[in-house]
C-alpha positions in Angstrom: 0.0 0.0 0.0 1.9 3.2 -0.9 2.6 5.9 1.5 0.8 9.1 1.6 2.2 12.7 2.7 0.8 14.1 6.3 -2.1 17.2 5.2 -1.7 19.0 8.4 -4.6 21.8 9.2 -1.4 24.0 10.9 0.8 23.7 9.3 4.4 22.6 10.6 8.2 23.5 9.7 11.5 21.9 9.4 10.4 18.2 8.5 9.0 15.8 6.7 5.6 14.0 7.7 4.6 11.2 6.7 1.5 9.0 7.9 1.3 5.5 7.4 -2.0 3.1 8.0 -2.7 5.2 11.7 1.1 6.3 13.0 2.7 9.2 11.7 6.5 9.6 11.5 8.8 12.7 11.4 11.6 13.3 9.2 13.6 16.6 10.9 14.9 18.7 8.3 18.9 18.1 8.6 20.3 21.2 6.1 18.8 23.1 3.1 20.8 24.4 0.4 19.7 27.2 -2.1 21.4 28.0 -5.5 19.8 30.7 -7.6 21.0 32.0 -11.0 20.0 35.5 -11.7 20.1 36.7 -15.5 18.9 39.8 -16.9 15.3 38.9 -16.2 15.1 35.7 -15.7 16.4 33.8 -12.8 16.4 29.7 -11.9 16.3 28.7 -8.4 17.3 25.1 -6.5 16.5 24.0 -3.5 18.3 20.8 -2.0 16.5 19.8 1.5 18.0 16.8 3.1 16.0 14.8 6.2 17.4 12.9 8.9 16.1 9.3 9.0 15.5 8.1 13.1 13.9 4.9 12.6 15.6 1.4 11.7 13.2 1.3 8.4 
């Protein structure tokens, strides 16, 4: 059965949430890195979040 993201009614920072059949687990955010290109008038942004993993699965 696949895995389905957490829809929170506050919403919450720094993580990722994931529930799974009735127990939700928390990813904590671990770093975030931004590159951005800026051209004339266009510009591309990156963002790179990686999460911290806590349980043996």
């Amino acid at each position: 059965m696949p895995t389905h993201a957490l829809l929170c009614s506050k919403p919450l920072l720094g993580g990722l949430y994931v529930k799974e059949e009735e127990e939700n687990s928390v990813f904590p955010l671990k770093h975030t890195e931004v590159y951005a290109k800026i051209t004339g008038h266009l510009s591309r942004v990156e963002v790179t979040q990686t999460f911290d993993n806590p349980y043996q699965e």
